[in-house]
C-alpha positions as CSV (number, residue, x, y, z in Angstrom):
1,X,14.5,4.2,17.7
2,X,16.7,2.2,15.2
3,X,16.0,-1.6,16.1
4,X,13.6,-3.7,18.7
5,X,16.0,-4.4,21.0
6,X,16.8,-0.4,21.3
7,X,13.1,0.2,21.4
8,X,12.9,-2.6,24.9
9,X,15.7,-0.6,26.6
10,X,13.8,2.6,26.1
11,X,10.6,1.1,26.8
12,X,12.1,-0.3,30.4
13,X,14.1,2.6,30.8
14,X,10.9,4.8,30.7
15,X,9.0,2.3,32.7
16,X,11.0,2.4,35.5
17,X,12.3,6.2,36.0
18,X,8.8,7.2,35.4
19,X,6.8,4.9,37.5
20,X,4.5,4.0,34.6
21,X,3.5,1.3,32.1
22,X,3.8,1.5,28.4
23,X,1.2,-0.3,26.5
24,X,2.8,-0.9,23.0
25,X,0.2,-1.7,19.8
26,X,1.7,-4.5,17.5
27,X,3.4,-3.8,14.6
28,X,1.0,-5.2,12.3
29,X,-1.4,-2.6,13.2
30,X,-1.4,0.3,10.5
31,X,0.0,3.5,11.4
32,X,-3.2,6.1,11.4
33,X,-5.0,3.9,13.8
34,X,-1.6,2.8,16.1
35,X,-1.7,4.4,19.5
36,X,0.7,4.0,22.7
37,X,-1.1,4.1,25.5
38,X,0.7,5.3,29.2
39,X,-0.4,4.0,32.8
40,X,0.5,5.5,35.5
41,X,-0.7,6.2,39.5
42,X,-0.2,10.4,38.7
43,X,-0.6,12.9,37.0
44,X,3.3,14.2,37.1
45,X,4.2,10.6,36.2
46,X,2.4,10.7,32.9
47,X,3.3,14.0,32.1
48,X,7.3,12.8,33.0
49,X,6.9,9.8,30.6
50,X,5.3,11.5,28.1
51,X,8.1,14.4,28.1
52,X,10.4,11.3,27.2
53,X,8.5,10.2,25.0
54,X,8.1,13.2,22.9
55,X,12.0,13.9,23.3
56,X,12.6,11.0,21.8
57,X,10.2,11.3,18.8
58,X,11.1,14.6,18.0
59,X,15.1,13.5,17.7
60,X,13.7,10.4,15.5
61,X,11.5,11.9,13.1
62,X,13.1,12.3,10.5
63,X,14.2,8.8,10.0
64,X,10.4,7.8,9.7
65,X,9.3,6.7,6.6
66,X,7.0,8.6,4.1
67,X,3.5,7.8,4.8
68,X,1.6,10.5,2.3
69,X,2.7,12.5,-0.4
70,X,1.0,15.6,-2.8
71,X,1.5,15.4,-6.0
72,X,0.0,16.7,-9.6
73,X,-1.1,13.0,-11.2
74,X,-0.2,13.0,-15.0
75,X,-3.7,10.6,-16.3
76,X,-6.1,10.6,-18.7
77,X,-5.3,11.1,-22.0
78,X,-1.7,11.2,-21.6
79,X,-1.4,7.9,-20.0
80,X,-1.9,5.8,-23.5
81,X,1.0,7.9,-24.9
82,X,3.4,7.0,-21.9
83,X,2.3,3.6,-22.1
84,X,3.0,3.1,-25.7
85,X,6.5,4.4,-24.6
86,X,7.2,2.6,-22.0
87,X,6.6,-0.4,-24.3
88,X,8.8,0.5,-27.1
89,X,11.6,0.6,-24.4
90,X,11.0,-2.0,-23.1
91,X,11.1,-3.7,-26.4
92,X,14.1,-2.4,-27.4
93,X,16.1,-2.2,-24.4
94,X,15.6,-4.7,-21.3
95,X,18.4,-6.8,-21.7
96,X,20.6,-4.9,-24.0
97,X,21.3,-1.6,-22.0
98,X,23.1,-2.4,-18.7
99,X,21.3,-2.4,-15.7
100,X,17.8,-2.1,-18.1
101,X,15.1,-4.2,-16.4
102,X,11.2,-4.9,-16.7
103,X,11.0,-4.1,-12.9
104,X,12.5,-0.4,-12.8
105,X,10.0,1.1,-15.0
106,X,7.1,3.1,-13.5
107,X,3.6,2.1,-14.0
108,X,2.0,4.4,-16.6
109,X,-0.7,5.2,-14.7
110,X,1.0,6.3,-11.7
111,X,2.7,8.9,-13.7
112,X,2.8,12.3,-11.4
113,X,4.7,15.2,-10.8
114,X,5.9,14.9,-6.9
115,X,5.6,18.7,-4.9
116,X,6.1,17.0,-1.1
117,X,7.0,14.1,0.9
118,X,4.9,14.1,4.1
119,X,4.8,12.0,7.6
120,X,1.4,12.3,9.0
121,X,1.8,9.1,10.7
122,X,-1.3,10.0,13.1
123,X,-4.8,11.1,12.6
124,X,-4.4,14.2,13.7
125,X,-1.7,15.5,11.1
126,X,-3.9,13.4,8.6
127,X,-6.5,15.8,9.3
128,X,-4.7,18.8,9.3
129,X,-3.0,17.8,6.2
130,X,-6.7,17.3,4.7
131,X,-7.9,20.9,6.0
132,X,-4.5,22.7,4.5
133,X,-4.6,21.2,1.4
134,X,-8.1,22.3,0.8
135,X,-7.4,25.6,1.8
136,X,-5.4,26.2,-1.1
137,X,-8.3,25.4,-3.6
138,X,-9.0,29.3,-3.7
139,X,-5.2,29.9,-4.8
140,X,-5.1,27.2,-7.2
141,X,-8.4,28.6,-9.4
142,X,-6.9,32.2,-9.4
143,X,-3.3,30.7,-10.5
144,X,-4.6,28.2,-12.8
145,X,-7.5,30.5,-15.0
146,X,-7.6,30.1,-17.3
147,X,-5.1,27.9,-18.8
148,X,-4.2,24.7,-16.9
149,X,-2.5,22.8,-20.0
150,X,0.9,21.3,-19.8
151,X,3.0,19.4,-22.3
152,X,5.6,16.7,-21.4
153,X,8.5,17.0,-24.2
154,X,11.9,15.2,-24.1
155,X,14.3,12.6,-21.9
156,X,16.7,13.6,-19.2
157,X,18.6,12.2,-15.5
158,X,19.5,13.4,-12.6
159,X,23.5,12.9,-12.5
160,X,26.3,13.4,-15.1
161,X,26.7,10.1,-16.5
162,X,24.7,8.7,-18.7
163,X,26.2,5.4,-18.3
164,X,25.0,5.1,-14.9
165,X,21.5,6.6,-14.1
166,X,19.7,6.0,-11.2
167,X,16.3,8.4,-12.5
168,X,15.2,8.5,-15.9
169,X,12.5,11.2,-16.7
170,X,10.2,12.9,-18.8
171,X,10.4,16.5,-19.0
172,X,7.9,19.5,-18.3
173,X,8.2,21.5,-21.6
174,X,9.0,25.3,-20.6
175,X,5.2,27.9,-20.5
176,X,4.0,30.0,-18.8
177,X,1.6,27.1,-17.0
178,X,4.7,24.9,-15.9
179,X,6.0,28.8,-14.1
180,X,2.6,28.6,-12.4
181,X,3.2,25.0,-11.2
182,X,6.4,26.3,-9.6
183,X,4.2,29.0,-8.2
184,X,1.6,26.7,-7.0
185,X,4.3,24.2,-5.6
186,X,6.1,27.1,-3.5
187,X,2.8,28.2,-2.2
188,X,1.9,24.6,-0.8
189,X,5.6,24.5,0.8
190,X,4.9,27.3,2.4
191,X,1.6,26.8,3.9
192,X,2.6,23.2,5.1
193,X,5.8,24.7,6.6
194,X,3.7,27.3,8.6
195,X,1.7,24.2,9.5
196,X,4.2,22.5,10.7
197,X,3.8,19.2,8.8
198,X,7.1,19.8,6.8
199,X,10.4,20.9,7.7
200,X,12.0,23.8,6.7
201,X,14.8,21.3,5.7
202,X,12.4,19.1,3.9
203,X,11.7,21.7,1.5
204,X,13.9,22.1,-2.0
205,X,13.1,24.1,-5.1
206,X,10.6,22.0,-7.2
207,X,12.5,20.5,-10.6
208,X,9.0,19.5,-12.6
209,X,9.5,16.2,-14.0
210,X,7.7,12.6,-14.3
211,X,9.8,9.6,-13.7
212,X,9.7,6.8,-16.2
213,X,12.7,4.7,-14.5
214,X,14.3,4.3,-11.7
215,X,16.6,1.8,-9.9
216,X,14.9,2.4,-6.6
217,X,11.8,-0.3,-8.2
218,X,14.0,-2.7,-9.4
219,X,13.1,-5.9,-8.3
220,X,16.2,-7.6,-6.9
221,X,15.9,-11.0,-8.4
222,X,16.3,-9.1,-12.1
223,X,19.9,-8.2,-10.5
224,X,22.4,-8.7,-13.8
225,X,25.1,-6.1,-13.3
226,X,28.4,-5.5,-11.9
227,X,27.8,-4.9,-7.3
228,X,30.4,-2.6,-7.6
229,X,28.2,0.1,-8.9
230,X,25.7,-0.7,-6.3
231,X,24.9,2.7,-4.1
232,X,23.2,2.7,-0.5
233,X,18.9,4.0,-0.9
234,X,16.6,4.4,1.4
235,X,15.6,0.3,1.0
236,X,18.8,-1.2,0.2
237,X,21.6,-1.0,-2.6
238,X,20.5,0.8,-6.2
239,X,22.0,-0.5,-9.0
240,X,22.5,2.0,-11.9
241,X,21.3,1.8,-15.7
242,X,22.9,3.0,-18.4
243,X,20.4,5.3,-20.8
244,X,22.8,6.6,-23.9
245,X,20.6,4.3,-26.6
246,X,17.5,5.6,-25.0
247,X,18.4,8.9,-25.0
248,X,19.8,8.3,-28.7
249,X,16.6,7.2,-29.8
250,X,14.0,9.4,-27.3
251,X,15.9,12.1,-26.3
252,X,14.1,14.7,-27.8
253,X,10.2,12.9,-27.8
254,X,7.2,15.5,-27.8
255,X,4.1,13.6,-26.3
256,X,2.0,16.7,-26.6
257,X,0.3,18.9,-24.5
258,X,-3.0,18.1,-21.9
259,X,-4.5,19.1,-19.2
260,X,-3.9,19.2,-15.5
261,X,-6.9,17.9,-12.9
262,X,-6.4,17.5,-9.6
263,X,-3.6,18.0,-6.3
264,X,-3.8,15.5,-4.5
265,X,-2.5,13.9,-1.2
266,X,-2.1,10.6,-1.3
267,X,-1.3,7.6,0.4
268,X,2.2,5.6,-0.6
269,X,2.1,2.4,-1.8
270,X,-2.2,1.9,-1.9
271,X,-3.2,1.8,-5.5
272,X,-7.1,3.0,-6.3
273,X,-9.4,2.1,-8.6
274,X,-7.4,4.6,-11.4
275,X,-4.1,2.5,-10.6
276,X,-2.7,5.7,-8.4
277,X,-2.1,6.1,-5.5
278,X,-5.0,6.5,-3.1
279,X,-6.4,10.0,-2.3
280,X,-6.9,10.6,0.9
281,X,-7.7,14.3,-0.3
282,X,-7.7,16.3,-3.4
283,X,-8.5,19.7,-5.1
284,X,-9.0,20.8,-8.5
285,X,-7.9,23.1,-11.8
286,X,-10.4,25.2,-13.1
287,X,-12.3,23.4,-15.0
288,X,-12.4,20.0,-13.6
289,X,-14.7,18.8,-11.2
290,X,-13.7,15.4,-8.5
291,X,-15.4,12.0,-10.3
């Protein structure tokens, strides 16, 4: 359902073929604890509006917004080395390079490496979510012992030209614990899959990096370049940046080698006490026990 209006001619539409009433809980109310709630004089009525219902949630889907996500969070000792970068470009390029803002930068403490996007927009798939992702503790120990130490080393993007960037990132230097990463992330695909709290379709080939910038943040009052280079996003036109100084002078940065703590599923846009994202569940590389 695409708008409110669209929503009130389903809503009446269902109403009235099915003999029923549909009690709707306002939009302010979060998601996990939303529920709509059907009235009806039968049984066979219910179960025909709830048919409908169902139809039309399983066309729609897919044009839900993320509400969790698993990821690998990159803290703890690494974060005062990502911070220090972030500063120096900062320093050295908002305002100078094209399309370089304060606003498109990522916080350093919310540095992670991203394995899925998920939609558990009910309790229900919460939990499940919770119970799958702990059942992979067992596979993470065996893959993980008994190294679990990665290094972050050099600057790339994700199109051809460097002039206009949407994602700047800090690479996963190549050993044999970033292949068991990739391991790890195709096992949790899978098992959510079989779940059936991800799509097939949802699913691509994990590329191990950490973003640093991306146009998708940027606030749009800091706005200073050309429209014309504007692109459609999920939330509106992205405006590009251009990252050929940066690259010049970071390209190749080393920021060392530490270790990996936790997987954890997490809740968008709810900072924690760290200044990530708010666990909802998590489980841990040998070696590391939850604080």
């Amino acid at each position: 359902v695409s708008t409110q209006s669209t929503w009130g001619q389903t809503r009446r539409s269902i109403e009235t073929d099915c003999n029923v009433s549909l009690e709707v809980p306002p939009s302010s109310t979060p998601y996990e604890k939303a529920r709509l709630k059907i009235k009806g004089s039968s049984r066979s009525a219910l179960l025909s509006a709830k048919a409908k219902i169902d139809s039309i949630h399983a066309r729609s889907k897919d044009r839900v917004e993320y509400t969790h996500f698993i990821s690998i969070p990159l803290l703890g000792p690494i974060t005062p080395e990502v911070d220090s970068l972030i500063k120096d470009i900062k320093s050295n390029f908002v305002g100078v390079a094209a399309g370089v803002d304060a606003s498109i930068f990522q916080t350093p403490s919310k540095l992670h490496l991203t394995i899925l996007m998920m939609r558990l927009y009910s309790p229900e798939r919460l939990a499940k979510a919770k119970e799958v992702l702990a059942s992979c503790e067992p596979f993470l120990q065996e893959t993980f012992s008994p190294s679990n130490r990665i290094s972050l080393k050099g600057l790339n993007y994700m199109n051809d030209d460097p002039s206009e960037v949407h994602v700047l990132y800090l690479s996963v230097g190549h050993n044999d614990t970033a292949d068991r990463v990739l391991k790890l992330a195709d096992h949790l695909c899978k098992v959510f899959v079989d779940a059936d709290l991800v799509g097939e379709r949802e699913v691509e080939r994990l590329k191990l990096h950490a973003t640093i910038m991306n146009s998708s943040f940027r606030d749009a009052q800091e706005i200073d370049v050309a429209p014309a280079k504007a692109v459609p996003g999920r939330y509106g036109q992205r405006i590009p940046f251009d990252i050929r100084p940066i690259m010049d002078r970071y390209g190749s940065i080393d920021l060392g080698e530490f270790p990996l703590a936790t997987v954890e599923l997490s809740k968008r846009h709810q900072p924690d006490a760290r200044n990530y994202y708010t666990a909802e569940a998590a489980i841990c590389f040998p070696g590391h026990r939850p604080s």
